[in-house]
Structures are given as structure tokens and as C-alpha cells.
N, C-alpha and C positions, 0 to 999 in steps of 0.2 A: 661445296663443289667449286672446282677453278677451273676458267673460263681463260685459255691464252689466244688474245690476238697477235698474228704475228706478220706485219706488211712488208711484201717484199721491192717496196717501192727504192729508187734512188733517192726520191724526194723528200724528204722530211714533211711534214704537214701539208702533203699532196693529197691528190681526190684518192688514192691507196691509203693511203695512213686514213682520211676520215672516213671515208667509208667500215673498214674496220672497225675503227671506233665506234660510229654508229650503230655496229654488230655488239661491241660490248657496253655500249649504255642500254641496250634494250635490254640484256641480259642482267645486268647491275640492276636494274629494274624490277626482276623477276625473284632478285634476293640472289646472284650468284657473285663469287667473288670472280675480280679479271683483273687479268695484268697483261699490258701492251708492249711487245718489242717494236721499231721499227730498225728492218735493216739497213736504211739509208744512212746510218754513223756508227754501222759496224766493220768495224774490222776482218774481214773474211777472205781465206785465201782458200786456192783450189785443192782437192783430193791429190793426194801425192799416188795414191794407188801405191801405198806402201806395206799395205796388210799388216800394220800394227794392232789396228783396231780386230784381229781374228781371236785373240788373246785376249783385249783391252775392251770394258766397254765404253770407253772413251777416246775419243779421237787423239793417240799420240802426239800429233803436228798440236802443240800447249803453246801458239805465238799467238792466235787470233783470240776472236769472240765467240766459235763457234762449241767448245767445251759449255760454254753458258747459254746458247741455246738447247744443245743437249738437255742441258740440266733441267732448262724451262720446259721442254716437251715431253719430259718424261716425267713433271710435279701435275702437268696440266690432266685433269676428267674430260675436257672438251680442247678442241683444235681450232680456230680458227685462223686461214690461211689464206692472203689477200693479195693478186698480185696486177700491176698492170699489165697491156698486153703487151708483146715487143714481138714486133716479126710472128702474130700469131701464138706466141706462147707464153711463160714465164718468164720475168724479167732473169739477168746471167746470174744475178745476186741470189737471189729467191733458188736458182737451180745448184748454184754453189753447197746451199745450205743442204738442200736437198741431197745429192750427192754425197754429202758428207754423215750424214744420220746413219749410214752402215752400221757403226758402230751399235747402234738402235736395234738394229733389227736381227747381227748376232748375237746380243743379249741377251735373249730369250724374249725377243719379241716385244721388246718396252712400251711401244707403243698400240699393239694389242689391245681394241676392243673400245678405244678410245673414241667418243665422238670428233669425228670430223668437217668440215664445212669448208666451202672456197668462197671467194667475193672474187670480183675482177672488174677493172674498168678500164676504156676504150676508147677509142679518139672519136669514134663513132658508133653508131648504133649495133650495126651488124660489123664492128670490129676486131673480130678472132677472141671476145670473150669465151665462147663456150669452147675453144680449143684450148685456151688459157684454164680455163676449169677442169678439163679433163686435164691437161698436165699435174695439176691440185691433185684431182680424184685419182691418179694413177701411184703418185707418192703413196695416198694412203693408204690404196690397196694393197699395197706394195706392203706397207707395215703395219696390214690386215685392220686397221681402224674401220669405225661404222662410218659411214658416210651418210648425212641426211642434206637436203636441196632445202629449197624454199618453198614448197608445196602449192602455190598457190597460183604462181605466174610464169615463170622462168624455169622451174622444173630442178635445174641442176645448183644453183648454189645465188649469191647478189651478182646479178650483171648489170652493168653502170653505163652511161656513156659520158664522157668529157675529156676536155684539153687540156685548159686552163685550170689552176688553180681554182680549189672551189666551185669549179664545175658540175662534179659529178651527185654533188648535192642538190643541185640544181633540176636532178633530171628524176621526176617524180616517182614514174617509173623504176627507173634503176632503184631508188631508196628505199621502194615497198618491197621489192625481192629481195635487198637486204633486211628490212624488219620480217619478212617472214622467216628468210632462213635463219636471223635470229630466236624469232619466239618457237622453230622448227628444233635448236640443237637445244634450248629450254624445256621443252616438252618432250625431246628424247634422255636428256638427262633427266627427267623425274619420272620417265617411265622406267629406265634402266635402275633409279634407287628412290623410290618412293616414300621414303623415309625424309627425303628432303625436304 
């Protein structure tokens, strides 16, 4: 089973990217395979609204990186989906990508049935994380995925808080609602195939 973290941070090895990360060492852990995007040195331009993709199930506009996420969200059994907050929501990169998954969801539905999960981190405590997660949880509703939370603390998915680099690891709290929602989308991948 594969396991994609995919951070929608601008930052390169930001408290997004490791937090993520820390969602798929737990799960490496558990015996799953994972592989990490991070959007922050990807090439990504906006939806032309050209409805190529009604025909295609791949995004016609073949100048960016987002044909290769395609490809990664639709190899992926689990989702894992990471973003800071900005003005209360997902970062423009992260919504970019989003936006562009169309192609996804007239395909018959490719991302169908797939577990889901969000992580999110914040300049502070109570900073538009859980807005930032539902923007997460609404993509995947959107392209009908399971959505599982962190069971234990937070409810809805890892909510973080930090600034600074390195921060959000720092914040004890926020890291436990990331190991739960990781050992959460673990335990829903071996319920869904127990064979594993």
C-alpha cells in the first residue's frame, strides 16, 4: 500500500513539509510504502478553464508539474494533504493544484474511495487551521475519498502551530494530532484491506 504526502507549502523544508513528513515516518513505520511531493519547487500554473480535460484525463495545458501530480494521486491508496494557513485557508499553490485535479474526477472518479487526511499549521494556536482543513476535506469530498481525522485530540485531521522554521515541531500538541492522524489513515488502510 502507498502512502502520498503531498505539502502545499511555499517553503521547502517548512513546518508543512515536516509535519507531513512526520505523517509519513509513522506510517513507514507501520510497514507502508510513501512518497513525498513538496509543492514549494514545483512548477504550477493556473486552470485555463479550457475543458480539455472533458475528453482527456489529463490536464491538456503539458507545460507544468501538475500532469505528475496527477499521476501521483491517482498511484496513491492513501492521501495525505498538508497545507499552511494563508488568510484562513489553503495556501494559492496547494489551491492551484486542486483546481486542476478536474481531470480526476471526470475520469471516472480516480480518486474514489481513497483514504484521505489533512495536516495544517499556523502562526498560532487558533489560527484558521480547522478552516484550512476543511478546504483539505472539501477537495476530497469533492473527489468522493474517505476522509479519516486524528481521533484522539483535534478531531478533524494534524493541527500545528508555528512561525518560524522548525517551529511546528516544537508544538507538542500539534505533533500528537499528526501521529494520530497518521496511525488513523494506517488503521483505516488495513481495515479497508486486511490482507496487508
Amino acid at each position: 500500500m502507498r502512502v502520498l504526502g503531498l505539502s502545499g507549502s511555499h517553503r521547502r523544508a517548512g513546518n508543512t513539509d515536516q509535519l507531513v513528513e512526520k505523517t509519513l515516518d509513522v506510517l513507514r513505520g507501520q510497514g507502508f510504502n510513501t512518497e513525498f511531493i513538496s509543492l514549494a519547487d514545483k512548477s504550477l500554473d493556473f486552470c485555463k478553464d479550457c475543458d480539455g480535460c472533458r475528453e482527456n484525463p489529463r490536464c491538456v495545458f503539458d507545460e507544468d508539474d501538475q500532469n505528475y501530480i496527477l499521476d501521483e494521486l491517482q498511484a496513491a491508496d492513501a492521501i495525505v494533504i498538508g497545507s499552511p494557513v494563508y488568510f484562513g485557508g489553503v495556501s494559492s499553490r496547494l489551491k492551484t493544484v486542486f483546481d486542476r485535479t478536474l481531470p480526476l474526477r471526470r475520469a471516472k472518479l480516480s480518486l474514489a474511495g481513497k483514504i484521505g487526511a489533512a495536516i495544517t499549521v499556523g502562526g498560532s494556536r487558533n489560527g484558521g487551521q480547522e478552516h484550512t482543513i476543511a478546504d483539505i476535506h472539501h477537495f476530497m469530498l469533492i473527489h468522493e475519498m474517505i476522509i479519516v481525522g486524528d481521533q484522539k485530540t483535534a478531531h478533524f485531521g494534524g493541527c500545528a502551530q508555528g512561525r518560524g522554521q522548525g517551529d511546528a515541531l516544537k508544538d507538542e500538541v500539534g505533533v500528537q494530532t499528526v501521529i494520530n492522524t497518521a496511525e488513523k489513515i494506517g488503521q483505516t488502510l488495513k481495515k479497508i484491506n486486511p490482507h496487508i
